[in-house]
C-alpha positions in Angstrom: 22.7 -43.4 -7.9 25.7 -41.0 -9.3 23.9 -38.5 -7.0 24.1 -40.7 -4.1 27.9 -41.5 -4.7 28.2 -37.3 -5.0 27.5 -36.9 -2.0 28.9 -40.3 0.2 31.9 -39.1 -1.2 32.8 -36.4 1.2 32.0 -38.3 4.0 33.5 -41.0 3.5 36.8 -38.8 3.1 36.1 -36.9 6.7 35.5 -40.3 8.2 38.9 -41.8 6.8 41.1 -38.2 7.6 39.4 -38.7 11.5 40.5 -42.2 11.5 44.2 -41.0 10.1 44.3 -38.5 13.1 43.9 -41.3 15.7 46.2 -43.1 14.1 49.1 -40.3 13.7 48.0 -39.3 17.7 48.7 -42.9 18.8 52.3 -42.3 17.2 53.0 -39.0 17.8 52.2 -39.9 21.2 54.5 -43.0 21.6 57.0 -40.9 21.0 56.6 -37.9 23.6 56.2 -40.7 25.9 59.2 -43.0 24.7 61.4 -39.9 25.7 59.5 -39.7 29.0 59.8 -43.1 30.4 61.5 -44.9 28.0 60.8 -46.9 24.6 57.1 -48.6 23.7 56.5 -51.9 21.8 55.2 -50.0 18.7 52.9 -53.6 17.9 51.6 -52.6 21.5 51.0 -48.8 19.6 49.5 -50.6 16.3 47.5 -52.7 18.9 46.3 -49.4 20.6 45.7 -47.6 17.6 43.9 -49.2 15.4 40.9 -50.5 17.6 40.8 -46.1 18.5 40.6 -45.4 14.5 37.7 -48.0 14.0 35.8 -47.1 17.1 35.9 -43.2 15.6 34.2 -44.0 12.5 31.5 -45.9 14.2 31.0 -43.9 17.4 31.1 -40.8 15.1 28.7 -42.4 12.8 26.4 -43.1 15.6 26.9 -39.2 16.7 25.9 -38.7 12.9 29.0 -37.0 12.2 29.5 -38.1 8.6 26.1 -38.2 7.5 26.0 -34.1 7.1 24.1 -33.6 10.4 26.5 -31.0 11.4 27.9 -28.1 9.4 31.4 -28.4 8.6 33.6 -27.0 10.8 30.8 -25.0 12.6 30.5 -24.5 16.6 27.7 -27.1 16.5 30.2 -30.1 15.1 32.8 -29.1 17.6 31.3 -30.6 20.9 30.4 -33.7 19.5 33.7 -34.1 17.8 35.0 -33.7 21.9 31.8 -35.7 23.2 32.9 -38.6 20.6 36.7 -38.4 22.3 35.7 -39.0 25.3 33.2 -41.7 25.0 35.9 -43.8 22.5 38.6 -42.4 25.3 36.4 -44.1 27.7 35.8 -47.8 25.8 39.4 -48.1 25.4 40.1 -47.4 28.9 37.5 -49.9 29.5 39.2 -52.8 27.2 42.6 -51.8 29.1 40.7 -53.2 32.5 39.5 -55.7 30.6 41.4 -57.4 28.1 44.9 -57.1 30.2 46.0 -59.7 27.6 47.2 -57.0 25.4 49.4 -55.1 26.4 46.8 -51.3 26.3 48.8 -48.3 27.9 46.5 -46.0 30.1 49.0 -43.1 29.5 49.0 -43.3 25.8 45.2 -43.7 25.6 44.8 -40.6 27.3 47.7 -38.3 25.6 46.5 -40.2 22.4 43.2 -39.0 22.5 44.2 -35.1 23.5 45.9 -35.1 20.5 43.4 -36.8 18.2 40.4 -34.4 19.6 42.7 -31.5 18.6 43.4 -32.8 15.2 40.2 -33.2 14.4 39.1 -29.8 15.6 41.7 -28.2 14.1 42.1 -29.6 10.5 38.4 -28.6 10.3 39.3 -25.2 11.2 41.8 -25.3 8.7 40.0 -26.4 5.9 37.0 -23.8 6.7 39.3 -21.0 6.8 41.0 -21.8 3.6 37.5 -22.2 1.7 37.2 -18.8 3.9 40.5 -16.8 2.5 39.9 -18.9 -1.4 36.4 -17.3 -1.4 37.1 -13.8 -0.2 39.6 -13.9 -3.1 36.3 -14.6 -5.8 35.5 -11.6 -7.8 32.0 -9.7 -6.6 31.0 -6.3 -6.1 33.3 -4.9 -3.1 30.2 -4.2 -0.9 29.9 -2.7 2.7 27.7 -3.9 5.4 25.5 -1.6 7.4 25.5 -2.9 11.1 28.0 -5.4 12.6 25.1 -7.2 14.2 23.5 -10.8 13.9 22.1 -10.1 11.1 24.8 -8.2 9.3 27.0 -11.4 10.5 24.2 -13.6 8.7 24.4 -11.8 5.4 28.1 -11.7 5.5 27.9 -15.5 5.8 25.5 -16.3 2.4 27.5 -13.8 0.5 30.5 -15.8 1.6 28.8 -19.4 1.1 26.4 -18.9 -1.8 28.4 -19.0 -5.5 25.5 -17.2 -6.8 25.3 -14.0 -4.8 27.2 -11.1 -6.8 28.4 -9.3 -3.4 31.8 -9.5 -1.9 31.7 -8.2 1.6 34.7 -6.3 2.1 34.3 -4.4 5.2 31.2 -3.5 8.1 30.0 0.1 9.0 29.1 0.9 12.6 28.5 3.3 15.1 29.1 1.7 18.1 32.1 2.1 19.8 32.0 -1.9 21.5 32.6 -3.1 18.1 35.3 -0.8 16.9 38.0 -2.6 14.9 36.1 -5.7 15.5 36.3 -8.6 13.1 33.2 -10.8 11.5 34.6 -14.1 9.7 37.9 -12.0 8.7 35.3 -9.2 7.5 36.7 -6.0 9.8 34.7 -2.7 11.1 36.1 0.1 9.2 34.3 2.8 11.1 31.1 4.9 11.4 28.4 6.5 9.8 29.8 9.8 10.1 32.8 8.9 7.7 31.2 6.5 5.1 31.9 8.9 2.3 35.7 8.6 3.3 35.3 4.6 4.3 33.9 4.5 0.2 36.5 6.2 -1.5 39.0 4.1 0.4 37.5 0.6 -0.6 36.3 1.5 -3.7 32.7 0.0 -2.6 30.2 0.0 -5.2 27.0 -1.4 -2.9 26.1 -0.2 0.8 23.7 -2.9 2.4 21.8 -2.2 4.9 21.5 -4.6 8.1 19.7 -2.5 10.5 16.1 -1.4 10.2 16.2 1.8 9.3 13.3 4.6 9.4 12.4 6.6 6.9 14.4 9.8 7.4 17.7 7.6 7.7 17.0 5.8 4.4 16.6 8.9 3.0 19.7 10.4 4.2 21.4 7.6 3.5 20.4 7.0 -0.3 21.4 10.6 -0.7 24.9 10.1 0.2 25.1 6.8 -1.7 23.3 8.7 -4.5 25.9 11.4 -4.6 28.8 8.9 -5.0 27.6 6.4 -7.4 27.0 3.8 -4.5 23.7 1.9 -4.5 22.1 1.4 -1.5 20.3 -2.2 -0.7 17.8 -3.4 1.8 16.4 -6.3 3.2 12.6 -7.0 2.9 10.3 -6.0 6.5 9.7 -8.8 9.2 6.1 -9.1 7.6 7.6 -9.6 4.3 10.2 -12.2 5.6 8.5 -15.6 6.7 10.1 -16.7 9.9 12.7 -14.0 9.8 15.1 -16.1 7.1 17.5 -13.8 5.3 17.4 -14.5 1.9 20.1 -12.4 -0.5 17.7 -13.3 -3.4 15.6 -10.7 -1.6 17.9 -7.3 -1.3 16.4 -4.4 -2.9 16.9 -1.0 -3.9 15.7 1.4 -1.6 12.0 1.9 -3.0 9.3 4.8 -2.7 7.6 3.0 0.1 11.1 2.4 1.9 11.6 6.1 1.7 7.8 7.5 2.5 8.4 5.3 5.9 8.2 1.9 6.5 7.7 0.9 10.1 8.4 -2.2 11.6 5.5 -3.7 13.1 5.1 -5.8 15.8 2.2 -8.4 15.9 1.1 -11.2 18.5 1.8 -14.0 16.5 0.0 -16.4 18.8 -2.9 -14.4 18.9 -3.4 -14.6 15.0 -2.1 -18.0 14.8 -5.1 -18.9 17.3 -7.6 -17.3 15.2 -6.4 -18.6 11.7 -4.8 -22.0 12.1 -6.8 -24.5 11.4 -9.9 -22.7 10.5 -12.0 -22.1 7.7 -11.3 -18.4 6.0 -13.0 -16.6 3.3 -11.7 -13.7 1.9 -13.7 -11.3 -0.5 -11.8 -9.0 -3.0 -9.6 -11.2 -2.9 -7.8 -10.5 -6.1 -7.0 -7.2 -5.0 -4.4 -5.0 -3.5 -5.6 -5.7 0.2 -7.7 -8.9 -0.3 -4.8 -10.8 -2.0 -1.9 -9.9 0.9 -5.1 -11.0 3.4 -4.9 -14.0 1.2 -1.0 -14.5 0.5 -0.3 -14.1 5.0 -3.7 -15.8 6.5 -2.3 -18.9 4.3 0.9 -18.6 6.2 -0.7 -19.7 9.3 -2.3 -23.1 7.5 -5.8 -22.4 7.9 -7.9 -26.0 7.3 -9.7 -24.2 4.2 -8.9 -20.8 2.3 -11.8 -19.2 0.4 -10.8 -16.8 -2.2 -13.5 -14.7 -3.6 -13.7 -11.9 -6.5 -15.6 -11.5 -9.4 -12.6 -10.9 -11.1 -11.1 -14.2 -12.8 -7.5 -12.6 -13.5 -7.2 -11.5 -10.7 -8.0 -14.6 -8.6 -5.5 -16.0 -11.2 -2.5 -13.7 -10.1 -3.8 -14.1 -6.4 -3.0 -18.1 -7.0 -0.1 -17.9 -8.5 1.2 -15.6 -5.8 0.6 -18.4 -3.3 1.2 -21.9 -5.0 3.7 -20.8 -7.3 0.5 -22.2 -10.1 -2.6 -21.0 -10.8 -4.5 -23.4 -12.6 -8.1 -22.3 -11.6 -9.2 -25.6 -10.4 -9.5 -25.1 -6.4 -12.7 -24.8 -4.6 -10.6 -22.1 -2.8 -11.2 -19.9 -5.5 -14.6 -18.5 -5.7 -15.6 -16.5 -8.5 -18.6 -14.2 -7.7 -20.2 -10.7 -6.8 -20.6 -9.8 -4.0 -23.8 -7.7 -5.1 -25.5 -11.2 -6.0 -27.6 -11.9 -2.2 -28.4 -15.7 -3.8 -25.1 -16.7 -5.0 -23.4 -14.9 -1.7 -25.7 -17.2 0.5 -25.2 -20.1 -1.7 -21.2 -19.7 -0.8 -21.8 -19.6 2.5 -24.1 -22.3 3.2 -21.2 -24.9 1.1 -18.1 -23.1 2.2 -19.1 -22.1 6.0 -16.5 -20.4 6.9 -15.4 -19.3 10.7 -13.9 -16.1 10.0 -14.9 -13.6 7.1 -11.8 -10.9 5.7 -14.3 -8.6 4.0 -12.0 -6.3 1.8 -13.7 -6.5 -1.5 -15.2 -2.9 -2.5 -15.1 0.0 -4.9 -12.6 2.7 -3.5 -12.1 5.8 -5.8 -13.0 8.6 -4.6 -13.4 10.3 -7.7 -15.1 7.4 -9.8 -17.5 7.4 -6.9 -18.2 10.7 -6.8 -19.3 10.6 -10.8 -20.9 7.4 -9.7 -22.4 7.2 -6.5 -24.9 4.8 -7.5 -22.1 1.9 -7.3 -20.9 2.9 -4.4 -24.3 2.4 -2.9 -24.3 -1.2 -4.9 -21.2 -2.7 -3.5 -19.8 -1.0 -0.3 -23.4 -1.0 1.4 -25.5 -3.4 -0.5 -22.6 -6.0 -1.2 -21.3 -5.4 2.3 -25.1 -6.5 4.0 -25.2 -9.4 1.9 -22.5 -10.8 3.3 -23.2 -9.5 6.5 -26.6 -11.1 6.6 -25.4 -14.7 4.7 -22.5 -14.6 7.6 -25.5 -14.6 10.2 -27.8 -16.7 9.0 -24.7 -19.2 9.2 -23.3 -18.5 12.1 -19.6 -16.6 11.5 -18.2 -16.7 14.4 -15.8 -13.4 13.0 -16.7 -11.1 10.3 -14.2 -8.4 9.5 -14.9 -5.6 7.7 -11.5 -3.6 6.2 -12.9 0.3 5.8 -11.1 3.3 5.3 -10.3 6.8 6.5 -13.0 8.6 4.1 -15.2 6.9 6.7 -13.9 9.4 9.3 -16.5 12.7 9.3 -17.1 11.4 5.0 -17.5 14.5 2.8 -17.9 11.8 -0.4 -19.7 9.0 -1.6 -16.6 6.8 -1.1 -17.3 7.8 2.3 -20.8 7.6 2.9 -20.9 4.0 1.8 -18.0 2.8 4.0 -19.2 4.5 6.9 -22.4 2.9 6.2 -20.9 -0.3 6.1 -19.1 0.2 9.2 -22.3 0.7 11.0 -24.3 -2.0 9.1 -21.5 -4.3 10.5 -22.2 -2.8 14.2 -26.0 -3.6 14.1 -26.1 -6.4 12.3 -27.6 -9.3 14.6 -25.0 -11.8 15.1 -27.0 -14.4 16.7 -24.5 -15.6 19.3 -23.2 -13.0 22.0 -19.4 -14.6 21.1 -19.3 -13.8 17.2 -17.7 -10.7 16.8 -18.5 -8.5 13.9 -16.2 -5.5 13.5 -14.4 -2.7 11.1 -10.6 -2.0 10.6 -10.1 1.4 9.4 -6.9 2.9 7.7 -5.9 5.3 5.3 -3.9 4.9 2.2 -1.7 2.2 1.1 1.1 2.7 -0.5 1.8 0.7 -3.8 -1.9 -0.6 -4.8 -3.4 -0.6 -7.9 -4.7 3.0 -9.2 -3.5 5.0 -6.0 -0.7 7.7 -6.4 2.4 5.7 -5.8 2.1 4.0 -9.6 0.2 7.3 -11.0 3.3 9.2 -9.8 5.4 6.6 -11.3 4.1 6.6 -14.8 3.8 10.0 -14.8 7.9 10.5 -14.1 7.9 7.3 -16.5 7.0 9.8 -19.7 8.7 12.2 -18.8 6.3 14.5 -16.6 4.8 16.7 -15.5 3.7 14.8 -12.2 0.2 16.1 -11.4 -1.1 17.1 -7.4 -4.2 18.5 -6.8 -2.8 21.0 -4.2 0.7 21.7 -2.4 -0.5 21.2 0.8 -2.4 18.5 0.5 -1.9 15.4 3.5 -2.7 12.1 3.1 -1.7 9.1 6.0 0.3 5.9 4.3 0.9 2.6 5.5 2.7 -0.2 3.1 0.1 -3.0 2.3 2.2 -5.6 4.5 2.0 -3.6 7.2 -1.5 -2.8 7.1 -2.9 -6.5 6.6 -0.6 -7.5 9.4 -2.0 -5.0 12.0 -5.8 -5.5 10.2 -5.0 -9.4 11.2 -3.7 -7.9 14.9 -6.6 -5.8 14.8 -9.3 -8.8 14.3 -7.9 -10.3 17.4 -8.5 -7.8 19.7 -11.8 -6.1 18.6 -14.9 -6.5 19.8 -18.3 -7.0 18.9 -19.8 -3.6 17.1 -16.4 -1.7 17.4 -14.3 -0.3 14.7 -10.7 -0.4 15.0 -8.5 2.1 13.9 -4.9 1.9 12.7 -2.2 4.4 13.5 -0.9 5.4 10.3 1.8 7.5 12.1 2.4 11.3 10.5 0.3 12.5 7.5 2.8 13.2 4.1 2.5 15.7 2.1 1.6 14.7 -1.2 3.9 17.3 -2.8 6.7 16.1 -0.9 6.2 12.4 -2.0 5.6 13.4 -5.8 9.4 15.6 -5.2 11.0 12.9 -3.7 9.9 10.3 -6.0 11.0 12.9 -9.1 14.8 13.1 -6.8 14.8 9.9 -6.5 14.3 9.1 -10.3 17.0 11.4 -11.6 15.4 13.4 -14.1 14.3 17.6 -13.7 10.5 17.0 -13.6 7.6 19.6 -13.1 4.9 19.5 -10.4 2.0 21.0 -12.1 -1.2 21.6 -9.3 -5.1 20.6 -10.1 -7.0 21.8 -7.4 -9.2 19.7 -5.0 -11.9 17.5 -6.8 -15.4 17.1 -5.8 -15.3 15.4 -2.6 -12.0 15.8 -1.9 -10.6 16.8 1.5 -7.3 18.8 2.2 -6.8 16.4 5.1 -7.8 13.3 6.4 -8.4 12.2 9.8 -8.9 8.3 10.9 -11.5 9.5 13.6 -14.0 11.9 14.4 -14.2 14.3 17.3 -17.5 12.6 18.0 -16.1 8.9 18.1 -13.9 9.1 21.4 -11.3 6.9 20.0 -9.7 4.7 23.1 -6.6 2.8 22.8 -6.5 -0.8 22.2 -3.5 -3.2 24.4 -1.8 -2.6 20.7 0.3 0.8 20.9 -0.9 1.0 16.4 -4.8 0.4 17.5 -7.3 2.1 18.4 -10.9 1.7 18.7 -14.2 3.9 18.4 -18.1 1.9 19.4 -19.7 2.8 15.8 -22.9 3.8 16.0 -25.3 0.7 14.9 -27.7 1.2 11.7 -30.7 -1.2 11.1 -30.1 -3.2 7.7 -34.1 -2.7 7.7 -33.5 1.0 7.2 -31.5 0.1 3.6 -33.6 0.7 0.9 -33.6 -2.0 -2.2 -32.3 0.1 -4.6 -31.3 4.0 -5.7 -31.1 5.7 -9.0 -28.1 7.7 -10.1 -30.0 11.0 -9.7 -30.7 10.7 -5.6 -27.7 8.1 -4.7 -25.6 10.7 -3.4 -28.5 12.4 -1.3 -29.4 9.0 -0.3 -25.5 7.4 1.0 -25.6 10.8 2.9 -28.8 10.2 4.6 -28.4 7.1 5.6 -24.5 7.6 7.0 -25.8 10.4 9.2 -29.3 9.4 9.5 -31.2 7.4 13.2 -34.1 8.0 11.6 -37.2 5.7 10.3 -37.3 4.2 6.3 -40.2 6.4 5.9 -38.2 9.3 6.2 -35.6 8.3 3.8 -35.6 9.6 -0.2 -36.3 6.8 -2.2 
């Protein structure tokens, strides 16, 4: 109840100042027009007036001005603070037709309710700008805003509104010459780019946030300069990490490795994946890690009827839950603890679960653990991958998608091998139904996931060095994990039957030149010491082969290649760890019949 009573409170008092206005109009206005032609009854004012300051607080009830429809002050509340002065202008006009009895003044009614709609627009005005100037006067961190655009305007707005955010914004940097001295809720344009080390010392700003999407090069020319004069540098999150584009200040970051190795924005048809996902029954394997849980963590953003879950690892699933619900108690049907090596328990999970669309991320992915074990390789990434291929038949899956990799491109390693295998097990499987679609998304490296180079690098510069790279001119293509679900999700939508899509992953980075900028961007004077290549290690990847004729997509990011189908028959049972790397080799080049395979 004392809640309740909070927040009446205000509204009431709007209400009662509205009414007041009406009344102070009606006399204000009896006296312009006493001068004008001649004195008024001021009972006939009081008998004007009050009947106006009733009908306010009822017609603007009705309009839900006081129940906090409208923000206060804002451009929305204006035109129904006019729309309510015309339709009370309008009844009293009415009663003075009507109830000629009492002696009702047209003239009065009308200058009356010019002034009232005036008052009432303007002592909101008022008021807003004095909360304006009262909290531009609050202490907070003098920072500058990159971009005097919608968005720059937006976050100008929370850090004015929210008590909780620690920025003051104290002035907007832009290049554009249209906005030049322009002003943003007081907030003015203090210049460009060009002289933002002079615009710095002159404010004394301590934070540069950026609202523009910024490339790679950009961010890192710009946390240089910031760098170099004790400014940090903030970011908002990407459109795939911001649901719904809403700007949240809770959100702004430093400018991170991934910002600076390149983060492009990508642009998705929504509708597309909305058609596929909403409303339909997902699974996801590997879904505890890097790539399965983002699959997980975005298809549930487009409210599929049921979201399986599957890994065999339970801490994992746990972390993958939390990251969702906000709790992870374990006690969903959505989360499915299994292997995906087991063929009963895999068709088991089908048969109950019978999903529509399969996300088939979970696999083993080191190269070099691979290479040392080959075996495994052969036990998850084929085997697993035609169990769930075959369970996702025999119940009818209308889409399986299978998430590969790059090493799949001309594969020189057992990582490879087994993914490229996959990728043609997924082509040849028999989907019984010529409108299921069974296909491969292939990318290369994503930045930030468990056991790749961005969080070796990290706690390698973390103890103090050196940072080890196998060789200085080693490539690799990067994509942030975001990014990459969201076009593997675009990806599933356009793909065919037996096709293998392939991402662009733009320009390949030097691996050198990420371990140095990572090492800048730390602070400290750390060594790069160089390994050499490891067994099955390339110089440089590629995402396809000359052989595979990639052809573009309708998506300007996707490509596509027809992989080459392989016969599940062809698969042998088992392998031992002396022949497993023969064997993935074999079979990811082979057409050839079982009896010519090693066993």
């Amino acid at each position: 109840m004392k809640q309740s009573a909070k927040w009446r409170t205000p509204r009431i008092r709007t209400a009662l100042v509205d009414a007041t206005v009406w009344l102070l109009a009606y006399a204000l206005s009896a006296i312009i027009l006493s001068e004008i032609v001649g004195s008024l009854s001021w009972n006939n004012v009081v008998a004007n007036a009050l009947p106006a300051a009733i009908l306010q607080v009822a017609i603007g009830s009705l309009f839900q001005l006081y129940q906090g429809r409208f923000k206060f002050g804002s451009l929305d509340e204006i035109p129904v603070l006019m729309l309510t002065g015309v339709v009370l202008t309008a009844m009293i006009l009415t009663i003075d037709l009507v109830l000629t009895v009492v002696a009702y003044d047209t003239n009065l009614d009308i200058t009356a309710a010019a002034f009232a709609i005036i008052g009432m627009i303007g002592w909101r005005l008022f008021v807003r700008a004095k909360s304006q100037r009262d909290q531009r006067r609050t202490p907070g961190i003098p920072t500058l805003i990159l971009g005097a655009t919608t968005r720059g305007e937006e976050l100008v707005t929370k850090m004015f509104e929210d008590p909780k955010v620690e920025y003051k914004p104290i002035g907007f940097i832009d290049d554009y010459q249209s906005v030049k001295r322009l002003r943003i809720q007081g907030v003015q344009v203090l210049g460009t780019t060009t002289h933002l080390e002079d615009i710095i010392y002159k404010t004394g700003a301590k934070v540069l946030v950026s609202a523009l999407p910024l490339h790679a090069a950009q961010l890192k020319e710009y946390e240089s300069r910031c760098r170099a004069l004790n400014v940090k540098l903030r970011v908002q999150p990407s459109a795939q990490e911001i649901v719904g584009g809403a700007i949240r200040l809770g959100d702004l970051s430093e400018v991170s490795e991934e910002d600076l190795l390149g983060r492009r924005p990508v642009k998705a048809e929504e509708e597309e994946i909305h058609k596929m996902l909403h409303g339909k029954r997902i699974l996801i394997t590997g879904a505890g890690g890097s790539i399965g849980s983002e699959c997980a963590r975005q298809v549930h953003l487009y409210k599929p009827a049921f979201l399986g879950m599957l890994d065999h690892d339970e801490s994992n699933l746990h972390s993958t839950q939390m990251s969702i619900e906000g709790r992870a108690l374990l006690d969903t049907d959505e989360l499915i603890l299994a292997d995906i090596r087991d063929r009963e328990r895999i068709f088991e999970i089908m048969e109950q679960f019978k999903p529509d669309v399969i996300i088939h991320a979970a696999a083993l992915k080191h190269v070099t653990f691979l290479q040392r074990s080959p075996e495994e390789a052969f036990k998850t990434n084929v085997h697993g991958t035609l169990n769930l291929l075959e369970a996702a038949a025999a119940n009818n899956v209308s889409t399986f998608v299978n998430i590969s990799t790059d090493k799949a491109a001309d594969p020189s390693n057992a990582l490879g091998y087994s993914k490229h295998i996959a990728e043609r097990l997924t082509a040849g499987i028999n989907t019984n139904s010529a409108t299921n679609r069974y296909l491969s998304v292939r990318f290369g490296n994503v930045l930030g996931s468990r056991g790749s180079m961005l969080p070796a690098f990290r706690a390698m510069i973390a103890a103090g060095g050196p940072v080890t790279v196998t060789d200085p001119e080693v490539t690799r293509y990067f994509m942030t994990i975001p990014e990459a679900v969201h076009l593997v999700l675009q990806a599933a939508t356009l793909g065919e039957n037996g096709q293998t899509l392939i991402l662009d992953m733009g320009v390949p980075v030097k691996i050198a030149d990420v371990a140095q900028e990572l090492i800048n961007h730390s602070g400290r004077n750390i060594d790069i010491v160089y390994t050499g290549l490891r067994d099955g290690e390339k110089l440089h990847e590629i995402l396809s082969s000359e052989n595979e004729h990639a052809t573009p997509s309708r998506h300007p990011l996707i490509n596509y290649v027809m992989a080459e189908k392989l016969d599940s028959n062809i698969i042998p049972k088992k392998t031992t760890p002396g022949n497993a790397i023969t064997l993935l080799k074999t079979l990811a080049a082979t057409t050839s019949t079982p009896d010519l395979l090693p066993r």
